[in-house]
C-alpha positions in Angstrom: 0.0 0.0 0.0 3.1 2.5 1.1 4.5 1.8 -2.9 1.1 2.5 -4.3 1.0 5.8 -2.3 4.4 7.1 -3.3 3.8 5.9 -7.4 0.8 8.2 -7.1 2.3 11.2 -5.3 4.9 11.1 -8.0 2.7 10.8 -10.7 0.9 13.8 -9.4 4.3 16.0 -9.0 5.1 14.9 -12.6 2.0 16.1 -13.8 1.8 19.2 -12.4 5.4 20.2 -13.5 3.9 19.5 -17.3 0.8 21.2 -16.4 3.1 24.6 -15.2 5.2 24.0 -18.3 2.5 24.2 -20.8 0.8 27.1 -19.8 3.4 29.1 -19.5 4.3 29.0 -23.2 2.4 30.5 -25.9 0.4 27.8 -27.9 1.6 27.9 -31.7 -0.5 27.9 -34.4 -0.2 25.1 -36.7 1.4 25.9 -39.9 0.5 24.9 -43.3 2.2 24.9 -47.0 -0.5 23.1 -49.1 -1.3 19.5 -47.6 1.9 20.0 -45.6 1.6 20.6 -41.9 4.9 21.6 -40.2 6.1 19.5 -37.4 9.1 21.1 -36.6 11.3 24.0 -37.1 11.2 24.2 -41.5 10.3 20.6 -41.6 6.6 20.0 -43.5 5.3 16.1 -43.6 2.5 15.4 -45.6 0.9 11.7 -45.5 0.3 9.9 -47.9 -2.6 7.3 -47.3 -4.5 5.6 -50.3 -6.4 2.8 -51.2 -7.7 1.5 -54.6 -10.2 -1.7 -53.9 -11.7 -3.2 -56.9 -13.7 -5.9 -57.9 -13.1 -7.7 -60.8 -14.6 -10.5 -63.2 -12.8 -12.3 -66.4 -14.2 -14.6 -69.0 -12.7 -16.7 -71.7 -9.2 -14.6 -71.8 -7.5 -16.9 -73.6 -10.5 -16.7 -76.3 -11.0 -20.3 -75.7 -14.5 -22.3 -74.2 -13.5 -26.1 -74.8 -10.2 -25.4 -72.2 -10.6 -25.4 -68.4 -9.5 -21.7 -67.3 -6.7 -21.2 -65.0 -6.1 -18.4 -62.6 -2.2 -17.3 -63.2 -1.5 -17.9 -59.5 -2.9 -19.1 -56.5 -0.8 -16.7 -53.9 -3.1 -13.8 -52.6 0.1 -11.5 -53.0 1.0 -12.0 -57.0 0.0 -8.7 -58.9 -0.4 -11.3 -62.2 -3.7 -11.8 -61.7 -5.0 -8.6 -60.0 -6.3 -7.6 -63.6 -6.3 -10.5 -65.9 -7.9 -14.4 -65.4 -9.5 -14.4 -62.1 -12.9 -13.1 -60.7 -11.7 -11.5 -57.4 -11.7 -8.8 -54.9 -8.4 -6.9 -54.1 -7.2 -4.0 -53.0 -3.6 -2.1 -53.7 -3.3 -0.1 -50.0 -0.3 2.7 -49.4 1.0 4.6 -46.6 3.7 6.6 -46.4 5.0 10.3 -46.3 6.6 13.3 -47.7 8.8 15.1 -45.8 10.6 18.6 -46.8 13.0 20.4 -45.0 13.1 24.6 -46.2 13.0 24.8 -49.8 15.9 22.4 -51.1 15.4 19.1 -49.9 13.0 16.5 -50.4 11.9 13.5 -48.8 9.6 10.3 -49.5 9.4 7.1 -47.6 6.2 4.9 -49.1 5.1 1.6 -48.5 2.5 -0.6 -50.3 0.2 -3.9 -49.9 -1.8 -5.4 -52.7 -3.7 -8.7 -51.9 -6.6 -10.6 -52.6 -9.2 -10.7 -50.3 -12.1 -12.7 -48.9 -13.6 -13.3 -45.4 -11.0 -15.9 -44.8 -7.9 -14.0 -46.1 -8.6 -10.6 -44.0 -8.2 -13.2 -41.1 -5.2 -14.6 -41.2 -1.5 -14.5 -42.9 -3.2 -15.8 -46.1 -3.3 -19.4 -45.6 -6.1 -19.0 -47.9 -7.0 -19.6 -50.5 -5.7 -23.6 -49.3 -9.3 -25.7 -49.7 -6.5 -29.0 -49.8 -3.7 -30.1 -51.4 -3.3 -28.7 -55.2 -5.1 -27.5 -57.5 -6.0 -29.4 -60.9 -3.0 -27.9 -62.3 -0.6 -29.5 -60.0 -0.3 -26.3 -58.0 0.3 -25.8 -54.2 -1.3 -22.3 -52.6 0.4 -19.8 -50.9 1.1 -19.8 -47.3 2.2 -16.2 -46.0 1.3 -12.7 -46.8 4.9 -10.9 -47.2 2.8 -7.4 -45.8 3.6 -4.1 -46.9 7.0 -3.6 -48.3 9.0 -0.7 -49.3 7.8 0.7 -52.4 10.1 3.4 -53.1 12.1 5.8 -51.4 13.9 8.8 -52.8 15.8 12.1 -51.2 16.7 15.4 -53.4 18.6 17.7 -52.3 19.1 21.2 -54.5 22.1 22.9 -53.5 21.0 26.8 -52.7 22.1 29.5 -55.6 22.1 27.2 -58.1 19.6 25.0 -60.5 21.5 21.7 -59.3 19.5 18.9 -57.7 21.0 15.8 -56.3 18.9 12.8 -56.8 19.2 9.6 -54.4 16.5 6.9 -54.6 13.5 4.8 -55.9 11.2 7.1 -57.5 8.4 6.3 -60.2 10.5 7.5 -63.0 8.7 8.4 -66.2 11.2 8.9 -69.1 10.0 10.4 -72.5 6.9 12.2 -73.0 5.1 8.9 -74.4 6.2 7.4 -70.9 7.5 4.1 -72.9 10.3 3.4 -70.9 9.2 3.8 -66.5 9.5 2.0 -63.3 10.5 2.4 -59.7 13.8 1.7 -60.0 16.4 2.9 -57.6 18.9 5.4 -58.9 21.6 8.3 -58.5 21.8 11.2 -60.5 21.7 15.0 -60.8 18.6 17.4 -62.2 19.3 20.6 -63.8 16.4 23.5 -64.1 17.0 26.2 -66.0 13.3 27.7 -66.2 12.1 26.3 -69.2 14.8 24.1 -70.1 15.0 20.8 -67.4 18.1 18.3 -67.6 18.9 15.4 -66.0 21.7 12.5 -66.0 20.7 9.2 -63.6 21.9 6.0 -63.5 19.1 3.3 -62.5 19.8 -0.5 -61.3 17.3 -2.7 -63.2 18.0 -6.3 -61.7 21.0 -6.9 -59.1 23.5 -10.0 -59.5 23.3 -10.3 -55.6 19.3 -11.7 -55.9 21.9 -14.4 -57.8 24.0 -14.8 -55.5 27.0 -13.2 -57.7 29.1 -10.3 -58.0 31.3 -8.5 -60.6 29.4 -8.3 -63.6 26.0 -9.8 -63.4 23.6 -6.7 -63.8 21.1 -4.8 -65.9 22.2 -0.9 -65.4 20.4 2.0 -67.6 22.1 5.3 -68.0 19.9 8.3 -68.9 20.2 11.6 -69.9 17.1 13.6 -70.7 16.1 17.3 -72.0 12.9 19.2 -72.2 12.4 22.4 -73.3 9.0 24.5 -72.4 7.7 26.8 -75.1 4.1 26.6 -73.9 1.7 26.2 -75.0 4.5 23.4 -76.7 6.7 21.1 -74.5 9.9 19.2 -76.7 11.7 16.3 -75.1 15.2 14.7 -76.2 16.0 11.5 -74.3 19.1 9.0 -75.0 19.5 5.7 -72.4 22.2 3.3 -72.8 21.4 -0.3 -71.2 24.5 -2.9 -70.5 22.4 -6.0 -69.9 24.3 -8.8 -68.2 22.4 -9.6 -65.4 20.0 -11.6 -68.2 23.2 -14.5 -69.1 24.2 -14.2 -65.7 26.2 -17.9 -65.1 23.8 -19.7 -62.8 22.2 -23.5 -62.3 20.5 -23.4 -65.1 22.5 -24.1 -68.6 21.1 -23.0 -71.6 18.4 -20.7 -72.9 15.8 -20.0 -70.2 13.0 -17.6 -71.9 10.5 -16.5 -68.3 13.9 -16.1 -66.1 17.3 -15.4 -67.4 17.9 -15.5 -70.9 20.9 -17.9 -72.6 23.7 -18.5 -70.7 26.8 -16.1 -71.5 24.5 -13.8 -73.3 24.8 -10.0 -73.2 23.4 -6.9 -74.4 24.5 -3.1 -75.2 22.3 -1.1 -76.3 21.0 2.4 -77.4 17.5 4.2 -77.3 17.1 7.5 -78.3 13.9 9.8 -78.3 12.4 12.8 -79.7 9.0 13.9 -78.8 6.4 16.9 -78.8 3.5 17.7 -76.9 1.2 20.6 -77.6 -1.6 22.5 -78.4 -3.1 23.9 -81.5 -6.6 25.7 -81.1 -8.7 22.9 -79.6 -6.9 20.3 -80.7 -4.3 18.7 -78.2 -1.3 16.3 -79.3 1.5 13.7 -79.0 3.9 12.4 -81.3 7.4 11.2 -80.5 9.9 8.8 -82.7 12.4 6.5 -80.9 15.3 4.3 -82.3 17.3 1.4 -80.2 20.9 0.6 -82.0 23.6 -1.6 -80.5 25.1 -5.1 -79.9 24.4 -8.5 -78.7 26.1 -11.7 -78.4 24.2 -14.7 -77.8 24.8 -17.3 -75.4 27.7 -19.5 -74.6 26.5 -23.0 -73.3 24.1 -25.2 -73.5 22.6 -24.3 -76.7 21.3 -26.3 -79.4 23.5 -28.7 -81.7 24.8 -26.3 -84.5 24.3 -23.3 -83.2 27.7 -20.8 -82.6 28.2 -19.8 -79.3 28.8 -15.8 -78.6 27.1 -15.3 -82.1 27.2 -11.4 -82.7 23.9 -9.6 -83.3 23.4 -5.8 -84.6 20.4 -3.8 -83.2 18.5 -1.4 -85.0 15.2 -1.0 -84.3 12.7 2.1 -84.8 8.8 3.0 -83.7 6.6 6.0 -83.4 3.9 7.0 -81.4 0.7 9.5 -82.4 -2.0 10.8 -80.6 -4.5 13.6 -81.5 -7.9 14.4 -79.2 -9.7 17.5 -80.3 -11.8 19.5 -77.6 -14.6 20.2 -78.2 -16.2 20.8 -74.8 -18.6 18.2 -73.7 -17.0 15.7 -76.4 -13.3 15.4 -77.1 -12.8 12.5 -80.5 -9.8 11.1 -80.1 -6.8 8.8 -82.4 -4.0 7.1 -81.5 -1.9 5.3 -83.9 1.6 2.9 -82.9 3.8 1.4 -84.8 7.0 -0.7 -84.2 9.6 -2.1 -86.3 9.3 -6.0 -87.1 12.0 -8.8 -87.3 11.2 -10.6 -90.3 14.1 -13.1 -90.4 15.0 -15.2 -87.5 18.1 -17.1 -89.3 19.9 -13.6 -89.6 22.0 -11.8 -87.6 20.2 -8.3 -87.3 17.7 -7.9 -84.2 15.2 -5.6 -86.1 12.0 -5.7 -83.9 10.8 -3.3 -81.5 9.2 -5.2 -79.0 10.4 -2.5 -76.0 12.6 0.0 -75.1 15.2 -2.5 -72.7 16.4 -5.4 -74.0 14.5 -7.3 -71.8 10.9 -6.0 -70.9 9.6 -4.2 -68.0 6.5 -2.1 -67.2 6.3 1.6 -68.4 4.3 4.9 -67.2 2.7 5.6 -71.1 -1.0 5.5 -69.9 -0.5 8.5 -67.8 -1.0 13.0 -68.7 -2.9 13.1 -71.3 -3.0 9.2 -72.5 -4.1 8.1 -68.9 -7.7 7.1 -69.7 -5.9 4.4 -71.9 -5.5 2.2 -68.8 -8.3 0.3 -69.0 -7.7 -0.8 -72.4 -5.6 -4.6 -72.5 -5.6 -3.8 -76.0 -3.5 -0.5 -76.3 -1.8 -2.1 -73.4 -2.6 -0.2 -70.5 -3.7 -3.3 -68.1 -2.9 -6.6 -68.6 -2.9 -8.6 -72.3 -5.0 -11.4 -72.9 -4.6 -14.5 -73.7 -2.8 -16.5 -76.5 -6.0 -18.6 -77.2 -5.7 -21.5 -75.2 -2.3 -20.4 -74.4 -0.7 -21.8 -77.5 0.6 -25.0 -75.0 0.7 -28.4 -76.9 3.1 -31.1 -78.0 5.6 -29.6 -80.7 7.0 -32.1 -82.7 9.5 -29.9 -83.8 10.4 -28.4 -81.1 14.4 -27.5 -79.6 16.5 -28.6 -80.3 15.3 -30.1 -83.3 14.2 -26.8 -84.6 16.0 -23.9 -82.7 13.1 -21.4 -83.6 10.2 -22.5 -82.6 10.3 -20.7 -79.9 8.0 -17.4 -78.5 5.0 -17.0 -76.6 5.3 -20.3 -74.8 4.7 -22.2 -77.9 6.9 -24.5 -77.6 6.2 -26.0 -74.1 5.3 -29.7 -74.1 2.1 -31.5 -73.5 1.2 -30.6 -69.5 1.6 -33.4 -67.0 -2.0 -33.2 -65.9 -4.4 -33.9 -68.8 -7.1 -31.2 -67.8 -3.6 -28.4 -67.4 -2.9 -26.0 -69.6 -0.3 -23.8 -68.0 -0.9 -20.0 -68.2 1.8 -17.3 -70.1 1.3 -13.8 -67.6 1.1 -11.9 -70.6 1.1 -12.9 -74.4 1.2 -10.7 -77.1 2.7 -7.8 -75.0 3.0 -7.0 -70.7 1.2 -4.5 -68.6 1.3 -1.1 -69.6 3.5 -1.9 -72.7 2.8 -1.1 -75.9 4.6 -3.8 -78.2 4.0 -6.9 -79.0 7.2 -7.7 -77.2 6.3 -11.4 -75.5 5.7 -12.9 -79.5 8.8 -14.3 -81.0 11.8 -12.8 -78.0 13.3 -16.2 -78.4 12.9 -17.2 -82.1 16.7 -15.9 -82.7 19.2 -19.1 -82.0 20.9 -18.1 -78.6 19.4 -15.1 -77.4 16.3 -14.2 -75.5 16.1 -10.4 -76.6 13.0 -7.7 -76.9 14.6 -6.7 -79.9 13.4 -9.7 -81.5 9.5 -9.3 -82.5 6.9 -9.5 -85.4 6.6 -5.9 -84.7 3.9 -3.8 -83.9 0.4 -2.2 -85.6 -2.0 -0.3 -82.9 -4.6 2.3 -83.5 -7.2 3.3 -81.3 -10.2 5.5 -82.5 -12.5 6.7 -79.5 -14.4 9.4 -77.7 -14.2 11.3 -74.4 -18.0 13.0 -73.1 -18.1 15.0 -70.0 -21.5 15.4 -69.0 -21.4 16.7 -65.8 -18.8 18.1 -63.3 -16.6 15.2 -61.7 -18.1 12.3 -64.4 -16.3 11.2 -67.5 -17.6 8.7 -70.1 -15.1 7.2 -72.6 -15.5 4.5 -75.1 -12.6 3.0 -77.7 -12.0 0.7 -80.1 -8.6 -0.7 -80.7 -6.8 -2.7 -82.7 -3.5 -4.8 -82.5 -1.5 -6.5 -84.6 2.1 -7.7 -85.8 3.6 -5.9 -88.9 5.2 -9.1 -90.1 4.2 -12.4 -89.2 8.1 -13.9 -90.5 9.5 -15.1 -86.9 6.4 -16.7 -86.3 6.2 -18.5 -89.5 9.6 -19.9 -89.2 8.7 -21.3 -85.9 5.5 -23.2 -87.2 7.4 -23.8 -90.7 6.3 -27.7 -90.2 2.7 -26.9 -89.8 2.4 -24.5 -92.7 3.9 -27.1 -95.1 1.8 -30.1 -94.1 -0.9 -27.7 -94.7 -2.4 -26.9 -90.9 -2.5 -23.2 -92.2 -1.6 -22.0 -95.2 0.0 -18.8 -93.1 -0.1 -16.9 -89.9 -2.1 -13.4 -90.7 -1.1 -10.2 -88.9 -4.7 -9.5 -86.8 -4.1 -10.0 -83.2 -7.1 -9.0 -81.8 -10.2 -6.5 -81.8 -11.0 -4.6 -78.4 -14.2 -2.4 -77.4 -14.2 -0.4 -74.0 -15.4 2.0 -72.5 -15.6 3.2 -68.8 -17.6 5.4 -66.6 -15.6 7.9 -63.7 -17.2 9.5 -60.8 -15.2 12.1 -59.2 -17.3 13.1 -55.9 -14.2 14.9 -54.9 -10.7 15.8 -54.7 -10.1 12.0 -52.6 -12.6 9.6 -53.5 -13.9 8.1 -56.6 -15.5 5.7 -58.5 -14.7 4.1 -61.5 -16.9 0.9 -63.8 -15.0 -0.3 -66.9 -15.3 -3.2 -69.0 -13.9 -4.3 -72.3 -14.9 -7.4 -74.9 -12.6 -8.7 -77.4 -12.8 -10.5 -80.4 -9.4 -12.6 -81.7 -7.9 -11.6 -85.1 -7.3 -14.2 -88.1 -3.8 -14.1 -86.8 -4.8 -15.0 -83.6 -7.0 -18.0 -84.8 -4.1 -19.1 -87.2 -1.9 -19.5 -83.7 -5.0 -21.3 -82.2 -5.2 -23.8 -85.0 -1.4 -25.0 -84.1 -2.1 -25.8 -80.7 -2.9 -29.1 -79.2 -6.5 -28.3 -77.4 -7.5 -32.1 -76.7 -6.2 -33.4 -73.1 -6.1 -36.8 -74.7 -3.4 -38.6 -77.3 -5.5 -37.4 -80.3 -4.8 -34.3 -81.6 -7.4 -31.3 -81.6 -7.1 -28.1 -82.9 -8.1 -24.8 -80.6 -10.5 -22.6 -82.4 -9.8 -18.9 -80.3 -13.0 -17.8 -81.5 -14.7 -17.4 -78.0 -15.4 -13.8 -77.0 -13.0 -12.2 -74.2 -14.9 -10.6 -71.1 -13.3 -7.9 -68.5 -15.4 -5.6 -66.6 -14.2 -4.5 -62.8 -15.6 -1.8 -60.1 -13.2 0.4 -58.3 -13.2 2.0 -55.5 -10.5 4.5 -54.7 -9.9 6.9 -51.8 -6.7 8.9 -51.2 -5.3 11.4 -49.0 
């Protein structure tokens, strides 16, 4: 009772000296600079708290009926499927904040979540989506939720009387003013304002050999420098990144050419991309147009390749696209056109790597559906979410396949029969990945050696569609789009066997056919709510792909048909602060 008595007459003391303190001092205002609140002497936080929860439903991606669908994963955590071939709620959560200290440095610390959710996974650590044992496909489900994780990180520090930055970090970079080439990669590098002319030099790490378990030379590193002059209502940009690719040929377990993780062994890349783009304004008509060429070198791999094929075999690089986009304002209604085209690789026997089927030599996302082409995410088509399908995921047994005939590779084609007879393994993306433009997944491997980008049948896109804004905070657009290869050669040479017993006669360019259209509510500054949906039909080219894959589960041989209509639609619901 005594030690009871003393804990309170010292809690008392303690809380009367606070008490004394406080009001003798003047209370302080709280101080604002836009959603920053100051917290200290010149330092501003602002929080950063958003979440985007959706509901989404799939059918018949692959453009296929007669083949049991597959979700790409089973693991609540995998981004793959978020947007492509399951029906699903999930939710992409972030928290972080921005910190800034006077006026010259910068600060940004932001960490994200994105799971799928039901009853049972909001429980636990995601030892979910487990009703027993595997699935029909032979696969095992996921047993722990990883959490939130550092999504990026960045400091910038401008150094006072002068328009120098320094630039530490993992920021969402955007680079050109199409956007082609983005990502949160970490990087160093310095920013230069000048007003109305911005430069910058960075370097950016795009895989680390130490996820290997090497050192020395095992790594993809980009080095940019960009320009961008303002001479409004007119903005030109000038952009040149050089990427030394080793990381992809890195010496591991794995001998040979291994397409989904790490190319052929011994390989390596070095290449070019250079950019020139304008944006701007004419009367009421708004616009984009940029040109970009890659040039360079590659040699191909050095083991474990197939019989008769050189090791280190040289490779030149020249590849070249161009981007357009027009949208005319007209109020209430703004018509709108965009038109893509990329290089193709006709011939995979030669020694050139013509195609351009990406910016990097080995793909990654990009920022392009963002400014002024952001209403272009909801499109699979023009490649802002997802891609669908190959129809039934081109997967059967290839007669022909390596090393019997090095190129019949690309696009999973040349996997063999599955070991379950109701499997039919999925390919994340087939014609071309998220928020890419190119068809850069078709043909990468159909050059002896090398798993490259720059190897493609090319790209044809155009998009014709129409923006209404009816009313304050809603927006109705609609599109149709098209996609296709520019030349089907690669792809030919793969199949050759097929074509001349007479399965098809060729492979046609048509990819696909795509109609969309979504509806936005903006009820105000930090919430909204968005319903999209797209159908699409597959091209002839499509179908001819179809028609060389193995769709029976049993020893007889059946064609796919790909002529079953694809179904997206989702709900989201986004608040952010």
């Amino acid at each position: 009772m005594k030690r009871l008595v003393q804990i309170a007459l010292v809690s008392v003391f303690l809380l009367a000296v606070v008490s004394s303190a406080v009001a003798q001092q003047t209370l302080q205002p709280v101080v604002r600079l836009g959603n920053y609140i100051e917290v200290a002497n010149d330092v501003f936080m602002h929080i950063i708290a958003t979440a985007d929860m959706r509901f989404n439903t799939v059918e018949n991606l692959d453009f296929e009926k007669r083949v049991r669908d597959q979700a790409l994963s089973r693991s609540p955590t995998s981004t793959a499927q978020h947007e492509t071939e399951s029906d699903l709620f999930y939710a992409e959560m972030r928290f972080g904040a921005d910190f800034r200290y006077r006026k010259n440095f910068t600060f940004q610390l932001l960490f994200e979540n994105q799971s799928v959710f039901d009853g049972n996974l909001v429980d636990d650590r995601s030892n979910t989506s487990n009703p027993g044992g595997t699935d029909v496909f032979g696969r095992a489900a996921s047993t722990e939720n990883p959490g939130f994780r550092v999504e990026r990180f960045w400091a910038r520090y401008k150094f006072e009387g002068t328009p120098v930055a320094l630039f530490v970090g993992a920021q969402l970079k955007k680079v050109s003013q199409a956007g082609i080439f983005g990502n949160d990669d970490p990087g160093i590098g310095v920013e230069v304002d000048l007003g109305d002319l911005q430069l910058s030099a960075k370097a950016y790490i795009e895989r680390e050999s130490q996820r290997l378990g090497l050192q020395n030379d095992n790594d993809i590193i980009s080095y940019v420098f960009t320009a961008a002059y303002d001479w409004k209502p007119h903005r030109f940009g000038f952009d040149v990144a050089y990427f030394r690719d080793r990381f992809f040929g890195a010496d591991t377990q794995t001998v040979g050419c291994d397409r989904s993780n790490i190319g052929c062994t011994g390989q390596k890349s070095d290449s070019v991309w250079i950019d020139a783009s304008w944006t701007g304004r004419f009367g009421p008509v708004i616009g984009l147009l940029q040109g970009n060429v890659i040039l360079g070198t590659a040699d191909g791999g050095t083991a474990g390749l197939p019989a008769g094929v050189l090791t280190e075999r040289e490779y030149d690089i020249f590849a070249g696209s161009i981007i357009g986009y027009v949208e005319v304002d007209l109020g209430v209604v703004r018509p709108f056109l965009l038109g893509v085209y990329g290089s193709p690789d006709g011939d995979p026997r030669d020694r050139q790597l013509r195609g351009f089927g990406d910016v990097q030599p080995q793909g990654d996302s990009t920022q392009w559906a963002t400014g002024m082409l952001s209403h272009f995410d909801r499109s699979s088509a023009a490649g802002g979410r997802r891609d669908y399908s190959c129809p039934a995921r081109l997967r059967g047994v290839r007669t022909d396949a390596p090393p019997n005939n090095p190129y019949a590779v690309g696009a999973g084609i040349t996997d063999n029969a599955p070991s379950s007879p109701t499997a039919r393994a999925a390919t994340e993306e087939c014609y071309h990945r998220v928020s890419n433009l190119w068809n850069g997944q078709l043909g990468q491997t159909s050059h002896v050696g090398i798993v490259t980008t720059y190897s493609s049948p090319g790209t044809q896109l155009a998009s014709v569609g129409l923006k209404i804004l009816p009313l304050k905070g809603h927006e109705i657009t609609g599109w149709y789009t098209y996609r296709g290869t520019a030349h089907s050669g690669l792809l030919e040479t793969a199949f050759a066997p097929e074509i001349q017993a007479g399965v098809i006669r060729k492979i046609r360019r048509d990819l696909y056919h795509e109609i969309g259209a979504f509806w936005q509510w903006t009820l105000n500054p930090h919430f909204d709510i968005r319903l999209a949906g797209n159908v699409a039909i597959a091209g002839d080219g499509s179908r001819d792909l179809a028609h060389l894959a193995d769709c029976d589960p049993g020893p007889a041989r059946r064609t796919c048909q790909g002529e079953a209509t694809a179904l997206r639609a989702d709900a989201r619901f986004r608040a952010r602060f």
